[in-house]
N, C-alpha and C positions, 0 to 999 in steps of 0.2 A: 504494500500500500504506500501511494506515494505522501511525504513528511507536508504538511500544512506552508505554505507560505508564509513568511513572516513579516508583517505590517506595522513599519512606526510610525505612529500616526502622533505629530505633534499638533496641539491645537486649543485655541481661549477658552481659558474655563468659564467664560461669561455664557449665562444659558444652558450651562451644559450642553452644548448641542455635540463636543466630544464623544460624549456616550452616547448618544442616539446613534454617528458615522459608527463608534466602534462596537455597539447591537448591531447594525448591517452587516459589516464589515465580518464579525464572526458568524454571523447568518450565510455570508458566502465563503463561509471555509477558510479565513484567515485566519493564523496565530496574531494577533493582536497585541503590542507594547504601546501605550496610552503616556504621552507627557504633555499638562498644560502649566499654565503659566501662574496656576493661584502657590502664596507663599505654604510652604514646607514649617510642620511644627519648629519651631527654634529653640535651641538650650545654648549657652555660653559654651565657647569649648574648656575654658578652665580659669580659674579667677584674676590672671592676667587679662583676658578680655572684657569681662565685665569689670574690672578699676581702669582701665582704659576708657571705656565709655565711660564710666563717673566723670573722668577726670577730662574727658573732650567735651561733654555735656554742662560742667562746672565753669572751668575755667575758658573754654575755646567758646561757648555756646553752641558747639559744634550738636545741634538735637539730630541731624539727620543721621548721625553716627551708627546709631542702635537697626536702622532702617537698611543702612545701607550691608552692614554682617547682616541682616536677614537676607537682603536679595541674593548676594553672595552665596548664603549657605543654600539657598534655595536653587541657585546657578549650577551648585556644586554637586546637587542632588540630581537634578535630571540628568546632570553629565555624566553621573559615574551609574546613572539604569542605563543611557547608550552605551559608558564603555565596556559595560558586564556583557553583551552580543557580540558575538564576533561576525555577522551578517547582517544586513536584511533584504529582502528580496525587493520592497516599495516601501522608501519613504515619502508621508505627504506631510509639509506642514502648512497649515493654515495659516496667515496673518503672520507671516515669520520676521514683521520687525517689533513683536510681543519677545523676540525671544532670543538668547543672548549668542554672537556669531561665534565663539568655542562649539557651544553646542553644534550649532551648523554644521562647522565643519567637520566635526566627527562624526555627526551621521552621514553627511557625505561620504566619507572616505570609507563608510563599511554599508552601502545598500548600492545593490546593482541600480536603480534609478530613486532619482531623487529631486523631486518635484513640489511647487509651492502654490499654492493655491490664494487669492486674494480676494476675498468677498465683501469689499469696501472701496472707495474709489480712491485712487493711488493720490491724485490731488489732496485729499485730506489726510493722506499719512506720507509723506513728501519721505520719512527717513525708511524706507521700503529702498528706495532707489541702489544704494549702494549694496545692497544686496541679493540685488534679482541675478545677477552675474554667477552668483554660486551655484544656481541650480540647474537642471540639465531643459528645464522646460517649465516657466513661469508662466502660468493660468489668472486672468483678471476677469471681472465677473460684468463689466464693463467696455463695452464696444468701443465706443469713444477714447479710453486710455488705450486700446492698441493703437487707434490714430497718433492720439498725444506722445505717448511713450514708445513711437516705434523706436528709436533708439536703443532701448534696450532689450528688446527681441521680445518683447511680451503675445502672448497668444490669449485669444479670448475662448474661457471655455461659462459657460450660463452656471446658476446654482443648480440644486439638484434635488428631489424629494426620496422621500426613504421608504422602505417596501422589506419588512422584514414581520416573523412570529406577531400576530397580534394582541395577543397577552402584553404585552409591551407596552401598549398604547389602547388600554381597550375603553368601551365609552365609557361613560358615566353614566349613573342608573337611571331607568326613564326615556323617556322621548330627547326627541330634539328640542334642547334647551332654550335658546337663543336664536332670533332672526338671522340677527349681524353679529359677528363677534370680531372683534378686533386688540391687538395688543400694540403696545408702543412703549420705546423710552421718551424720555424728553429729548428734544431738539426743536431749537426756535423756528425753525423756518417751516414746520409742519400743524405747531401748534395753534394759528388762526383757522387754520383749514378744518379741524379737527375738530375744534368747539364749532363750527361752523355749521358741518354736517352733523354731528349729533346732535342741535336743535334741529334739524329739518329733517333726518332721518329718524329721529322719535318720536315725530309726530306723527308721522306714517305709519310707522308700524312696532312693535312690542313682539317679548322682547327684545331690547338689544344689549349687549356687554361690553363695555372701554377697558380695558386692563390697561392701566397707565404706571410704568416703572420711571422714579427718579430717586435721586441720590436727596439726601438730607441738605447738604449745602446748595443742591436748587429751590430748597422752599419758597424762597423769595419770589424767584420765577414762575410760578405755577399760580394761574390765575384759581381763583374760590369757586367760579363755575368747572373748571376740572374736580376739584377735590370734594365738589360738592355731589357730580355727576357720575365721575368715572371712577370705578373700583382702584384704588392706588394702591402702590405698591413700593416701599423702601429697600425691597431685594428683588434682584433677578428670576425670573421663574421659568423653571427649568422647561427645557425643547420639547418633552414627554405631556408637561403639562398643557402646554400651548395646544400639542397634537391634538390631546383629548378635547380642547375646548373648541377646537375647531371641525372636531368629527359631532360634536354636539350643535352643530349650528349650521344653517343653511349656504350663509354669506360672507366671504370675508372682505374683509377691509384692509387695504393696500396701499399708505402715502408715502409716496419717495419723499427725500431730502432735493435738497438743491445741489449739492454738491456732485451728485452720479447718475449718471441715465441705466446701472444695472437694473435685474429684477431680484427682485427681494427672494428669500425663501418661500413666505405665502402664495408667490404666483405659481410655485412647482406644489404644494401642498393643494392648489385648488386643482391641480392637475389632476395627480393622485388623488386624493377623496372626492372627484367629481363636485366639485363645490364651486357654487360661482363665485366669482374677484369681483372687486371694484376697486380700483384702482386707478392711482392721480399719474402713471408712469404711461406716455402717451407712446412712446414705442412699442408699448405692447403688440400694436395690429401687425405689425411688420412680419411676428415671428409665426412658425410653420400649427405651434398649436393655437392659435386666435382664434376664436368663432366670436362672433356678436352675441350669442346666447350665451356664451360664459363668460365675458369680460366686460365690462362699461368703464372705459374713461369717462374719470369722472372733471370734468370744468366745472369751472363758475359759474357759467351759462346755461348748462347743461342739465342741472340737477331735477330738473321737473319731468324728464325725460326718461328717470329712473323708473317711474311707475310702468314702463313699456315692460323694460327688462327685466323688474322684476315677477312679471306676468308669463316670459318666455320658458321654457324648459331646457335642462342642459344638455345640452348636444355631447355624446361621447365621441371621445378622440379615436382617431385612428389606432391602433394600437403601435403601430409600427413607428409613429411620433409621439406619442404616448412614455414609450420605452425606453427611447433619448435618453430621457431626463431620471429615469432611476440611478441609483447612484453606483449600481454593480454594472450596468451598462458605461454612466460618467469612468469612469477608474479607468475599464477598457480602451477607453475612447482615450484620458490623458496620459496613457504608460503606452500606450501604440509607437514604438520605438524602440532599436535598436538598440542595446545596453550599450554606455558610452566604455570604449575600449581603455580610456584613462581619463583617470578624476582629474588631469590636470586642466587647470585656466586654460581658454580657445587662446587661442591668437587675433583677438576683436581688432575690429575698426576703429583706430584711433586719429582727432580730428585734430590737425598741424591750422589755425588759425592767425591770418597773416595780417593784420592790421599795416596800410600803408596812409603815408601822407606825405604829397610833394617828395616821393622818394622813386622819381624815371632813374635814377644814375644807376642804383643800388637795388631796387628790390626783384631784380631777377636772379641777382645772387643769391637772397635770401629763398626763393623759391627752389632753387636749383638746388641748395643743401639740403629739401626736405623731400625732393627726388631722387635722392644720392643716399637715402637713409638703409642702414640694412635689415629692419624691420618692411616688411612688403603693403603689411594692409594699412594703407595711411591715407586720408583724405585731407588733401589739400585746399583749406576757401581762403581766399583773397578778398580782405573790403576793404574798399576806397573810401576813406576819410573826407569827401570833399576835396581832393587835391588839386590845384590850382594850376599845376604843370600835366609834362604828357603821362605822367602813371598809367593811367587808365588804357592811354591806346600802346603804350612801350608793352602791357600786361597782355591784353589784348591780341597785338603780333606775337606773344610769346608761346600763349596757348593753342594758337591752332594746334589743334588734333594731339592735343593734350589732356589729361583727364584735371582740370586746375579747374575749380568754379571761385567766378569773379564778382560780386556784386559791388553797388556803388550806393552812396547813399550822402545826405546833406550830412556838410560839420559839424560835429555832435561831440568831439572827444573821444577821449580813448574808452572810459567805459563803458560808451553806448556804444564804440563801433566793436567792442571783444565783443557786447553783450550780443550785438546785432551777426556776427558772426558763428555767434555758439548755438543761437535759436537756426537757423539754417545747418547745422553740421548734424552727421550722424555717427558719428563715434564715441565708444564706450568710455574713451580716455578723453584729456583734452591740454594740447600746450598750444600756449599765444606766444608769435613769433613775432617780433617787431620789425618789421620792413626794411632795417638796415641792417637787422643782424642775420646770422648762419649758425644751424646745427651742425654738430659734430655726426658724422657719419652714424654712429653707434648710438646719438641720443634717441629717438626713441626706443630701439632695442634694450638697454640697458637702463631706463628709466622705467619700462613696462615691467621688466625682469622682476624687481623690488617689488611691485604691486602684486605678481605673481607669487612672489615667495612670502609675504607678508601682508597675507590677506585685508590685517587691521590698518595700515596705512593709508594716511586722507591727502596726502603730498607726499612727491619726492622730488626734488632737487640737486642740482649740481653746481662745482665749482667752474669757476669760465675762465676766458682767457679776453685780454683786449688785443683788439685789433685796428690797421691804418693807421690814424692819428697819434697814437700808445699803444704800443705793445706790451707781452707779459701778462702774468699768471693774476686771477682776479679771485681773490682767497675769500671765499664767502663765508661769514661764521657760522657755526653750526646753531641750532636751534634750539634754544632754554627758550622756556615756557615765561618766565617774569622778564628778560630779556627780552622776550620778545612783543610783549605790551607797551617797553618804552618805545622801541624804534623796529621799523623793520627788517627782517634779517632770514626774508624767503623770497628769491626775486622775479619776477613775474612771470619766467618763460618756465617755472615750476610747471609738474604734470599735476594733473587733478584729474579722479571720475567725473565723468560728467554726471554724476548722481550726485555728489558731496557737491557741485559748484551751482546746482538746478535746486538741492534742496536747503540752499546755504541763502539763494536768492539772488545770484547772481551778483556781480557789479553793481554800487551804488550810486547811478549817472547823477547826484546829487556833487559828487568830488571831481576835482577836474586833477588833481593829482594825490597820490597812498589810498588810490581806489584799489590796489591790490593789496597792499598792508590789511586795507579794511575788511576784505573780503577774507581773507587769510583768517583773521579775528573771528569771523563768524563761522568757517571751516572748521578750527581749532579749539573752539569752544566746544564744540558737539564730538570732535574725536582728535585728540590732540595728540596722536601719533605722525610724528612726521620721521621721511629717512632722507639723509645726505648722502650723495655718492662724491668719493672725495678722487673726483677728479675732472677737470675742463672738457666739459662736451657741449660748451653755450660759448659762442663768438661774440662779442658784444661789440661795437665796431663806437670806437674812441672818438668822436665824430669830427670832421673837419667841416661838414653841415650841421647844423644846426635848428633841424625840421621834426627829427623825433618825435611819436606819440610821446614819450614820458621826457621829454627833453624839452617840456614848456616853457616860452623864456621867462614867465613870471612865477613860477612855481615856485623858487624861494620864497618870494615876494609872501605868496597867500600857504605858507607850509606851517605856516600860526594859528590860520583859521582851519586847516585842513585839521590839522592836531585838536585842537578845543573841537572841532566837528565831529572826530572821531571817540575821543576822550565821553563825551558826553551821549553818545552811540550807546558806545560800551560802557557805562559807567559800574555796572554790576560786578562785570568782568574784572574792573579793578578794583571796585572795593574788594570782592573775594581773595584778592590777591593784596590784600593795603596797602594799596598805591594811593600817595597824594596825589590827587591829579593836582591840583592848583599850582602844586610844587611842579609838577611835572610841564605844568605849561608854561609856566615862567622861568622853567632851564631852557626848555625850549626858543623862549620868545628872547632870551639872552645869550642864548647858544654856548651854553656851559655844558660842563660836562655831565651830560643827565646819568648815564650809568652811573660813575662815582657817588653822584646825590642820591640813587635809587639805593648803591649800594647801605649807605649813611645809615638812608631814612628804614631798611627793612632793617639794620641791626637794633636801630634804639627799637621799634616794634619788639622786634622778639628778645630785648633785651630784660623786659621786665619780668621778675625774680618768679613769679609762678609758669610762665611760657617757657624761659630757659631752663627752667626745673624741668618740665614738664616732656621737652624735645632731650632732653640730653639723658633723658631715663626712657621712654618711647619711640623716639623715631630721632636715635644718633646719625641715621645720616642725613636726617635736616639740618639735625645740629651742627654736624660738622660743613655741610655747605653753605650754611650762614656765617660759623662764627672761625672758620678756616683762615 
């Protein structure tokens, strides 16, 4: 007899709807391993840890202390139920930026395919991005984000309804309870709509049921006609419960958000239990199971029209469209593919971005070196700054029957012409080349490399070389994290995902110059992993022009205002770190040596007698990098 398949199924323990996939999932004969995302009982590992927290929570005010060993020990736990298998034959995980990328990748590295699923729309969880890369076949539930997100190879597969033992789910005693039955969290943009219909659909007809789920700190939010009306709820109620109250009731009820044109679970649920929808999700008619007898878009205009439909009888599906959407049918349909022969990172499309201005002399050189690279798959876009000279038509002659795309656009800056350059590129990666400089044969090969072997890195960088006007080695300092808030010290032809630079927000075309310092700030706040390679594979040409995107002749002039502009951006960021700013913008505005004063100012901070207690018995090697 052949051994059961083995299925990890990672996935939000919001709803439990985990256990209902993993009831199917062992209904088709899978071995089933279940990890989600709710925390793991907690105990101190030994009383060094709990007088630690006393003493971070005492003297640091440090409260998130106790919170943060919880997520950890909880990190620690589902890693070490992955590393107890030595196989799996399909991993899925749901929502996998709920879940920490260790884990990731070790289930990658022991399941023949390994696939993620996203049943929310990628727009409102933006830190998804730098992680779709990992898996062999990214599923969005959302038609529109394959458009948005084609970049990142995203594939759209729909949700899915469940079809296992009835015992499971079986009704509640009695008839059909409820006309209408509906459930919902809180979300603003659904909640006019919502009190809306149930005055004018209770007047019609009895019963009907609102199951309304929200959190304690929205009380505020939650108008009196809700809490007066609709049954509320301060916990989650599990996917089993929903099922029954929905096989108890004739009608369901269906409001998208604003944020994603997917279809909800409920529209596969009125599939399965032959139940009519009503539903505010106007794409519905599009898809292959639509009848007018079982769906009504519901508009604003529309409502009085309901009395039709609710007169109609439900048309059964074809079974053969029907079947689609089971979720033992779903599996098949997203694991249809060849086991990937090695877990290592593809060789993606990475996008070489060339910002030019009044640069006809020079910037075919700069092209040429990103032709010359020994990395193959690299896309080339070229945008013209508004240049005033022949750029555009020297670019122009250069390309015939070249694969170079060239756009042009009014003078805008350098952040809106990188920004304007990145929205048209289709590569995984992304480095900005400035018009008069040259890559090193090997840079992007060997910038990709690092991101390869170091899955967690959000930049990587190199040391350069000048060139023309000055020659010689361009010794770029490595990257400390408080160092690097005073001044910048990452320089712009750095590589970045194009995930970490789309979910960071891009360029802030509010700066006309340390628009890349700034954006770096906002990179490195959310994963402050950066790698240096220490060696010149960026040309930086010493200029004997003086036309530069970052070579603005006033930019001293406003590098005062660009600082206090940023300074007060970030201001979070440096108090976590207790940085004077005030102090910091008055070394600046006096052109003193700010590191030295940075230095100064963090030794009297951690100078006083309970902190340097506290670092020189806990954490010696703060200690000693402060007071070295």
């Amino acid at each position: 007899m052949d051994s059961k398949k083995r299925f990890l199924l990672i996935a939000p323990w919001d709803y439990q709807l985990y256990e209902v996939i993993e009831k199917n999932l062992i209904h088709l004969g899978y071995e089933v391993i279940v990890l989600h995302n709710n925390i793991y009982p907690f105990v101190y590992k030994d009383k060094r840890e709990r007088t630690t927290n006393f003493l971070r929570r005492t003297f640091l005010n440090d409260k998130g202390y106790k919170h943060r060993l919880i997520q950890t020990y909880s990190d620690y736990k589902r890693l070490s139920v992955v590393q107890s298998y030595d196989h799996f034959d399909i991993t899925l995980v749901i929502r996998a930026d709920f879940f920490d990328t260790a884990l990731l990748l070790e289930a990658k590295k022991k399941s023949d395919k390994f696939i993620s699923f996203h049943y929310d729309g990628i727009s409102r969880n933006l830190m998804i991005l730098p992680r779709i890369h990992l898996f062999d076949h990214f599923y969005v539930f959302d038609r529109q984000d394959v458009i948005t997100y084609k970049k990142y190879g995203v594939e759209y597969a729909p949700n899915f309804y469940f079809d296992y033992p009835e015992e499971a789910t079986d009704l509640l005693q009695g008839e059909v309870q409820n006309k209408i039955y509906y459930i919902s969290s809180y979300h603003p943009s659904r909640l006019d709509i919502i009190q809306s219909f149930y005055k004018f659909i209770s007047s019609k007809i009895s019963p009907v049921q609102f199951d309304f789920v929200y959190n304690h700190y929205d009380e505020h939010h939650i108008p009196d006609f809700v809490k007066e009306n609709f049954t509320c709820h301060h916990r989650v109620l599990p996917y089993e419960y929903q099922l029954r109250m929905i096989k108890n009731s004739e009608i369901i009820l269906d409001f998208c958000i604003d944020e994603h044109s997917g279809f909800s679970f409920r529209i596969f649920d009125g599939i399965k239990l032959e139940k009519k929808v009503i539903t505010t999700n106007p794409y519905v008619v599009n898809e292959d199971f639509y009848h007018p007898n079982n769906f009504f878009v519901l508009t604003e205009e529309n409502k009085e029209e309901l009395d039709e439909f609710l007169k109609l009888p439900f048309v059964k599906l074809d079974e053969a469209i029907r079947s689609k959407y089971y979720l033992g049918n779903w599996i098949k349909t997203v694991t249809d593919y060849p086991t990937p022969a090695s877990k290592a990172l593809a060789e993606p499309l990475i996008s070489v971005i060339i910002p030019c201005y009044n640069n006809e002399r020079v910037i075919i050189e700069a092209i040429q070196s990103v032709e010359n690279q020994t990395y193959s798959n690299v896309e080339i876009i070229v945008v013209d700054d508004g240049s005033t000279d022949n750029s555009v038509a020297v670019i122009e002659e250069y390309r015939q029957d070249k694969n170079i795309q060239l756009y042009s656009k009014p003078n805008g800056g350098p952040a809106s012409t990188r920004n304007y350059g990145f929205d048209r590129s289709n590569g995984q990666f992304i480095v900005f080349l400035d018009g008069d400089d040259k890559l090193h044969p090997d840079f992007v090969k060997e910038h990709f490399e690092i991101f390869r072997k170091h899955i967690h890195v959000s930049l990587v960088y190199s040391d350069a070389e000048f060139f023309e006007g000055k020659t010689g080695p361009w010794k770029i300092i490595d990257y400390d994290r408080d160092e690097f808030l005073i001044s910048n010290a990452i320089p712009i032809f750095a590589m970045v995902s194009a995930a970490a630079f789309e979910q960071a927000g891009k360029f802030d075309e509010n700066l006309k110059g340390l628009e890349d310092w700034e954006l770096w700030i906002r990179i490195l706040t959310k994963n402050s992993h950066v790698h240096k390679i220490k060696q010149p594979l960026y040309y930086y040409r010493k200029r004997l022009e003086q036309n530069s995107l970052t070579d603005d002749a006033d930019f001293h002039v406003n590098s005062v205002q660009y600082y206090h502009y940023i300074y007060n951006k970030h201001m979070q960021a440096y108090r976590a770190r207790h940085l004077d700013l005030l102090h910091l913008l008055e070394s600046h505005r006096n052109n003193k040596a700010v590191y030295r004063d940075f230095v100064k100012y963090r030794r009297k901070y951690y100078s006083v007698w309970y902190r340097k207690w506290f670092y020189y018995f806990f954490r010696r090697d703060k200690y000693n990098e402060i007071f070295s």
